[in-house]
GUDO-267709 format. One record per residue (C-alpha): residue in one letter; x, y, z. Coordinates in steps of 0.05 Angstrom, whole numbers, padded with zeros to 5 digits, always signed. Each point is the difference from the previous one (the first is absolute). Last residue first. Layout:
<recs>
AXYZ ...
</recs>
This chain:
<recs>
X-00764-03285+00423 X-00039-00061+00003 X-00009-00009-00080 X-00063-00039-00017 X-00004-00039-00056 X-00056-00023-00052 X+00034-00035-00061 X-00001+00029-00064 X+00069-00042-00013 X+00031+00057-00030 X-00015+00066+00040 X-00016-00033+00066 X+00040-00061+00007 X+00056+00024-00031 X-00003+00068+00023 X-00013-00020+00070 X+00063-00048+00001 X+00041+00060-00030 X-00021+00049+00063 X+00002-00047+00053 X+00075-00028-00024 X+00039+00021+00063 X+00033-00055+00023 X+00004-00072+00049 X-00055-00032-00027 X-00059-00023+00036 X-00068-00041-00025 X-00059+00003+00046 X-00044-00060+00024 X-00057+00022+00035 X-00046+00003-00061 X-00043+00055-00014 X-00069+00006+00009 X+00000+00072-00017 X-00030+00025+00059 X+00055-00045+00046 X+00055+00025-00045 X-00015+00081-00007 X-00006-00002+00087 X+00066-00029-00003 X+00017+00056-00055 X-00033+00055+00051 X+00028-00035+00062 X+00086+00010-00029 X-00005+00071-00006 X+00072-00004-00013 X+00025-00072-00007 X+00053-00026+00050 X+00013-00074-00020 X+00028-00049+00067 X+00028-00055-00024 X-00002-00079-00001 X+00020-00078-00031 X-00020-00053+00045 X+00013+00014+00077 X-00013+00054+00051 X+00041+00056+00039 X-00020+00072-00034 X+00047+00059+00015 X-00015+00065-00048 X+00053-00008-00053 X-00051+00025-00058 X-00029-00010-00065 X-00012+00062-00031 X-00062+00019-00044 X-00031-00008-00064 X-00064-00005-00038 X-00038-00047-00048 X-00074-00025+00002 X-00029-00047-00056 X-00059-00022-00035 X-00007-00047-00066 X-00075+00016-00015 X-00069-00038-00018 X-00046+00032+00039 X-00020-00054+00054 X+00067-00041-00035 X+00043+00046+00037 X+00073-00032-00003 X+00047+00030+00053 X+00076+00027-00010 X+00036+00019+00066 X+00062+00046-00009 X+00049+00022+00066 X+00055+00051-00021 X+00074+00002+00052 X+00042+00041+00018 X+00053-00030+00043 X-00003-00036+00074 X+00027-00068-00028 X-00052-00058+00021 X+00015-00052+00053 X+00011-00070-00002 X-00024-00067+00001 X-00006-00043-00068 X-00043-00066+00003 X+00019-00059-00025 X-00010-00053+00057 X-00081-00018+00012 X-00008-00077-00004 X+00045+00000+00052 X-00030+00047+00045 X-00066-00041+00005 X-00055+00005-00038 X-00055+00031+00045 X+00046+00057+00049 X+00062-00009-00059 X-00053+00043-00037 X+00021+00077+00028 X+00070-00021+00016 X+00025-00013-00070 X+00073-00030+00010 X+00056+00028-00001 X+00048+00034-00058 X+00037+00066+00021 X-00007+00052-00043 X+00060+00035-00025 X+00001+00064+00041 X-00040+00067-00008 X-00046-00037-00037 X-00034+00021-00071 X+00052-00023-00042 X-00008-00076+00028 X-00076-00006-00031 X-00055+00001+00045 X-00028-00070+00004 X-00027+00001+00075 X-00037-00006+00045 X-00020+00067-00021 X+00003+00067+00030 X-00021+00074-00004 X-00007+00035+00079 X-00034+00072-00017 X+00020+00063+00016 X-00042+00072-00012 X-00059-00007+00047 X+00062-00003+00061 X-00035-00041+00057 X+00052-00069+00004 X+00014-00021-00068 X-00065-00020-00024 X+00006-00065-00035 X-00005-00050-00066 X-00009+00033-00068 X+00032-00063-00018 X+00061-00002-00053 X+00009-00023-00074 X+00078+00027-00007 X+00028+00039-00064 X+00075-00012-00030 X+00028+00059-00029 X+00000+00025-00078 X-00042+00063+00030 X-00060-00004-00057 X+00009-00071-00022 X+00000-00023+00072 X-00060+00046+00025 X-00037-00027-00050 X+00015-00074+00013 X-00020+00010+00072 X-00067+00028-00016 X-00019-00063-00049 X+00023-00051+00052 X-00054+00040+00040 X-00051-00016-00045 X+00027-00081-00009 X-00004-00012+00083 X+00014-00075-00010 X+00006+00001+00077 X+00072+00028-00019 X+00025+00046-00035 X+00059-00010-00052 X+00032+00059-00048 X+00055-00025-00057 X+00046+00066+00034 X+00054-00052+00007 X-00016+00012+00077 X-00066-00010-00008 X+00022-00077-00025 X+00044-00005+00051 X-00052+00019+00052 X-00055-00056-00035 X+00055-00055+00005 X+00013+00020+00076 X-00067+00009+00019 X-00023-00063-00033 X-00026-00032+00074 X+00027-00078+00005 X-00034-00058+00017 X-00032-00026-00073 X-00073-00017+00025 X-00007+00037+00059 X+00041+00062-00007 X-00013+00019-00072 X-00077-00011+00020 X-00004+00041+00050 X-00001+00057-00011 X+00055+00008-00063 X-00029+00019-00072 X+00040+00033-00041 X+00003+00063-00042 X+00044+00010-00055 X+00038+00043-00039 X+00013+00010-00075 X-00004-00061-00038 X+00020-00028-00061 X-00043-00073+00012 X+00067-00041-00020 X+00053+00054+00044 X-00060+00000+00051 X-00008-00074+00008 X+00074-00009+00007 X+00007+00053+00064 X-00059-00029+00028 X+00025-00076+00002 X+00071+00017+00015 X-00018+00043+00052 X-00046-00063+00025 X+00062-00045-00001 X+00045+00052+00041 X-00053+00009+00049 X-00009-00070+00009 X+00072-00016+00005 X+00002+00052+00055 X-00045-00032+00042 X+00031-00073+00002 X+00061+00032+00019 X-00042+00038+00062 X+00021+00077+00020 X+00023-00004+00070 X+00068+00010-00012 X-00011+00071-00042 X-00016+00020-00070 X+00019+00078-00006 X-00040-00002-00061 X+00027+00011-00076 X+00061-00038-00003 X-00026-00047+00043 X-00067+00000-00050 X+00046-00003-00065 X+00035-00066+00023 X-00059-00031-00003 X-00024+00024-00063 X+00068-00029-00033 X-00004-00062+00043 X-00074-00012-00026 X+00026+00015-00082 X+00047-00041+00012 X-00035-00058+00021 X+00021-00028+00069 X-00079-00001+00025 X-00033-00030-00043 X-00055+00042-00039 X-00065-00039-00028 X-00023+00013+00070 X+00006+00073-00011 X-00048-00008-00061 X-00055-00036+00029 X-00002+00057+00061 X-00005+00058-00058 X-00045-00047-00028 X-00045-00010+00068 X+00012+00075+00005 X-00046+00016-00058 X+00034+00054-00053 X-00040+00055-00025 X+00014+00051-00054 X-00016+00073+00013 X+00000+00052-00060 X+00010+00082+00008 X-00018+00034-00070 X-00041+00052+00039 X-00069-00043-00021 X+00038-00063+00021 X+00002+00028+00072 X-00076+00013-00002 X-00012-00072-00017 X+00038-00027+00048 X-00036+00033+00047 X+00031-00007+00076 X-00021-00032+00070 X+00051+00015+00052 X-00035+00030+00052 X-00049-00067-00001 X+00057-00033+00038 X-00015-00061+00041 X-00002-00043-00052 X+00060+00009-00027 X+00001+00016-00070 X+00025-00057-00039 X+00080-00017-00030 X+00050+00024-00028 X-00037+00064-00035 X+00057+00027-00054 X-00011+00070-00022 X+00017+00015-00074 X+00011+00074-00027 X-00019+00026-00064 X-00001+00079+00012 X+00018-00005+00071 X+00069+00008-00016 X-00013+00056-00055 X-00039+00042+00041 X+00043-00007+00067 X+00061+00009-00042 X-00033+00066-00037 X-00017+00024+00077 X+00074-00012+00019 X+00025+00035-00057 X-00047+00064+00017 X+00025-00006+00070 X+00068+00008-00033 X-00020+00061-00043 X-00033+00040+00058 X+00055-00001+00039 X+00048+00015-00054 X-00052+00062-00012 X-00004+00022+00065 X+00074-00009+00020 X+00026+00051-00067 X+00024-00015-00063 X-00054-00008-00033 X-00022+00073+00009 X-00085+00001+00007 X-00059+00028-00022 X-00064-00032+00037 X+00037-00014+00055 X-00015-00066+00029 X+00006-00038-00071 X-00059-00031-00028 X-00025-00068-00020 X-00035-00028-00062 X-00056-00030-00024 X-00016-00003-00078 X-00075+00004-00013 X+00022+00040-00074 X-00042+00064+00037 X+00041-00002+00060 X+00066-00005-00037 X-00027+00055-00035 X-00010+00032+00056 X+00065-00010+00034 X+00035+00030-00062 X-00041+00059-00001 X+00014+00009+00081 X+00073-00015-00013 X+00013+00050-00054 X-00029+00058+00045 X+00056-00004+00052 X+00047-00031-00062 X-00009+00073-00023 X+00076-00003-00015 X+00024+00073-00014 X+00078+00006-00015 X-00002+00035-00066 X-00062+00025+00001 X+00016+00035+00055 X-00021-00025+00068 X+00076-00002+00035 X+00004+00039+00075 X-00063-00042+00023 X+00034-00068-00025 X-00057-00046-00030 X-00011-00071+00034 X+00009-00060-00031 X-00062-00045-00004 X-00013-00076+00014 X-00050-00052-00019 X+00008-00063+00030 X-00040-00064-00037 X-00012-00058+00022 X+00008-00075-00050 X-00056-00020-00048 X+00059-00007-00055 X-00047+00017-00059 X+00050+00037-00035 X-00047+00031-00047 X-00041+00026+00064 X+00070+00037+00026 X+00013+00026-00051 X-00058+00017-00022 X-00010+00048+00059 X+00060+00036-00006 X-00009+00009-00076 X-00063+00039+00021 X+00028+00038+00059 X+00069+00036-00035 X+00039+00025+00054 X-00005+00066+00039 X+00078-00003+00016 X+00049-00043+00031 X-00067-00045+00012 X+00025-00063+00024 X-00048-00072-00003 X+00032-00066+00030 X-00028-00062-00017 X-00001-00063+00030 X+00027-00061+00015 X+00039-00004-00070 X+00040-00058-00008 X-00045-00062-00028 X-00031+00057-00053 X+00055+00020-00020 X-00020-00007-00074 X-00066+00027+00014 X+00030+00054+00034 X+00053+00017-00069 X-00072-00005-00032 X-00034+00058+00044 X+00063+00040-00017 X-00007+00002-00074 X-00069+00005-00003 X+00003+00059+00049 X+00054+00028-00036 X-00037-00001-00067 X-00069+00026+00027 X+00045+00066+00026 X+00035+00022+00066 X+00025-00053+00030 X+00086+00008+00023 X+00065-00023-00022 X+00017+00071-00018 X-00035-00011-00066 X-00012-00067-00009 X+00032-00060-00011 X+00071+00016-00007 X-00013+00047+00067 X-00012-00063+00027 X-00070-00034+00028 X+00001-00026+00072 X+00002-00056+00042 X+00032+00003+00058 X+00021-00038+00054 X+00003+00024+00079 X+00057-00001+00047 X-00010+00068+00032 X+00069+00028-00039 X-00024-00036-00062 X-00073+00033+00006 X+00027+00077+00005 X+00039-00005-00053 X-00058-00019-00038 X-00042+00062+00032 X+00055+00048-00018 X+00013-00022-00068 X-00069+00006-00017 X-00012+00073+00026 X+00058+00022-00031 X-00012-00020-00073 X-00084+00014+00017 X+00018+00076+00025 X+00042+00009-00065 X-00052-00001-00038 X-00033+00060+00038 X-00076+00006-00012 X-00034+00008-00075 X+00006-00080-00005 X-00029-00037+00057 X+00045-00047+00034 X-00017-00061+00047 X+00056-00045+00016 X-00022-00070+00012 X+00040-00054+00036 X-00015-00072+00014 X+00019-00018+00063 X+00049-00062+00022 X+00007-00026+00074 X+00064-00042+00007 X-00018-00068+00003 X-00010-00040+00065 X-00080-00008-00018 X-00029-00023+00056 X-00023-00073+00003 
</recs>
């Protein structure tokens, strides 16, 4: 699941001999205090260690390549100032003698017009460009700040250092994750074909679980264990669980949390995607919205219709925004404005997405052929109008590429009477990136999350993944 430790970056302070020495002694201190007021680690050589605590010849950048390596489980990613030009060569090293395979933001202070003597001068303007070409030249990617000089301690730069953090959490999260697939495709649903194989290529791994063991194990369960009440108890914690809700029904959902949640902790997995329709419903009698919504919830992603892709998305957008993220259908118009859309599922949203804790019913959509009963589980309720960033991930096998879209936009409090779990987005220009879908052959299944992490999910994806994204902006 997401990593609830506080981020760490490695930190490299470039110096170049013949400018300012006292430009690297300032320059560091700034930029560390900077990190432990925005909650960040550091990792960073000393002034014992090297001269002003910063990289400037072969020596320091052995030195601080191996205090990486020996924080290596820590360090998320690496943080490159320039308080002046900086040395580029011993940059570079460092960073390949590490060997931490982790992004990479490169950063410049900006000169003072009223101070270019060469006692204040920085040339970190120029520094930066030498330094990014080298990095360029070494094959090391790495990210950019907005401004291409820039004070730290100013909005712009904070800005651009968390969404940097997110993109590093993105990286490293999906760097080794492990999908769970309960259960078959559904038949009816071609849209949710995936590559395995392409996944595994970006370090992503699926393991598969049959439902007729998921079902053997539950029966193995009795009902009064423990472990059963404990779950149990969980879900009316969780749901608002009324009357109407069967015993017999919640036992089953308690047992087959159980079941998922213990396969995971033995399989170490990530998220998971499920199949539901109809299978779930006719041969065990419950729907696993409830388990599958807790799960999300936890920020251990769950999608349903064994849609593994778009598990992928919603894990992304987790890491990056440390927020729960919802699988939802593209699903409606909302009345004739080209900008609104109706999202919904029927559904497993998790509770932090709902204006209200969801109330638990049953799924309306399949009680019509299996009969309500079979059907209880499902979480009603409405989606919070906030900011919000939708995420679809996609499997190309034709050309042999992990694809994606990203973008944000609001959802709203426009009125909308229906059932499941709903909201009405508001996306600007909304028909050119429905327009980008349908061409694309994308998948109607979009993951939401309720933030603004466009910008770090694209990096990830983009910059260190090598996937093939497009940003609706």
């Amino acid at each position: 699941m997401p990593n609830k430790k506080k981020p760490t970056l490695g930190v490299i302070v470039g110096s170049r001999g013949f400018f300012p020495k006292h430009l690297a002694d300032s320059g560091r201190k700034t930029i560390l205090d900077l990190l432990e007021k925005e909650g960040i680690g550091s990792v960073c050589l000393t002034p014992e260690e090297s001269p002003h605590g910063a990289v400037e010849s072969m020596n320091d950048a052995q030195r601080c390549a191996d205090l990486f390596k020996a924080h290596h489980d820590e360090i998320d990613g690496i943080l490159l100032t320039l308080p002046n030009f900086g040395e580029e060569r011993p940059i570079a090293n460092t960073i390949r003698w590490a060997g931490l395979n982790v992004p990479v933001l490169v950063h410049a202070f900006p000169d003072t017009a009223d101070r270019m003597s060469i006692k204040d001068r920085r040339d970190s303007f120029c520094g930066k460009m030498s330094a990014c070409n080298n990095l360029t030249q070494y094959g090391i990617k790495f990210s950019l700040t907005t401004r291409h000089t820039v004070d730290p301690n100013t909005e712009s730069f904070i800005n651009d250092l968390h969404n940097f953090v997110s993109t590093c959490q993105v990286v490293k999260g999906l760097r080794g994750a492990r999908i769970g697939a309960l259960g078959a495709r559904p038949a009816a649903f071609n849209t949710v074909r995936y590559s395995e194989k392409l996944l595994e290529l970006s370090g992503i791994s699926v393991d598969t679980l049959d439902l007729s063991e998921v079902f053997g194990r539950v029966r193995r369960l009795k009902d009064d264990e423990p472990v059963v009440n404990e779950q149990r108890e969980m879900i009316r914690a969780y749901a608002n669980v009324g009357p109407s809700v069967p015993a017999e029904a919640l036992t089953k959902m308690a047992k087959l949390g159980v079941v998922i949640r213990r396969w995971m902790e033995q399989e170490r997995l990530d998220m998971t995607a499920v199949q539901c329709w109809t299978s779930m419903e006719e041969f065990f009698g419950v729907v696993p919205c409830t388990v599958m919504s807790m799960l999300s919830d936890e920020l251990q992603s769950s999608a349903c219709e064994t849609d593994v892709s778009g598990v992928v998305g919603m894990y992304a957008m987790a890491l990056a925004a440390q927020k729960p993220s919802a699988l939802v259908d593209w699903n409606n118009n909302y009345g004739e404005d080209p900008d609104k859309a109706v999202v919904f599922h029927c559904s497993n949203l998790p509770r932090q997405v709902f204006t209200d804790i969801p109330v638990m019913d049953y799924q309306e959509i399949i009680a019509g052929t299996v009969g309500a009963a079979n059907t209880y589980g499902t979480m009603y309720g409405r989606v919070k109008a906030d900011p919000v960033t939708f995420c679809r991930v996609s499997t190309d096998d034709a050309i042999g590429q992990v694809r994606a879209y990203v973008g944000q936009g609001e959802m709203t409090a426009d009125p909308l009477t229906t059932f499941g779990g709903f909201g009405v987005i508001k996306i600007n220009n909304m028909q050119a990136l429905l327009r980008h879908i349908c061409e694309n052959g994308f998948e109607h299944h979009v993951a939401i999350n309720l933030s603004r992490v466009a910008d770090s999910v694209d990096e990830a994806f983009s910059k260190y993944m090598d996937w093939e994204v497009y940003h609706h902006r």
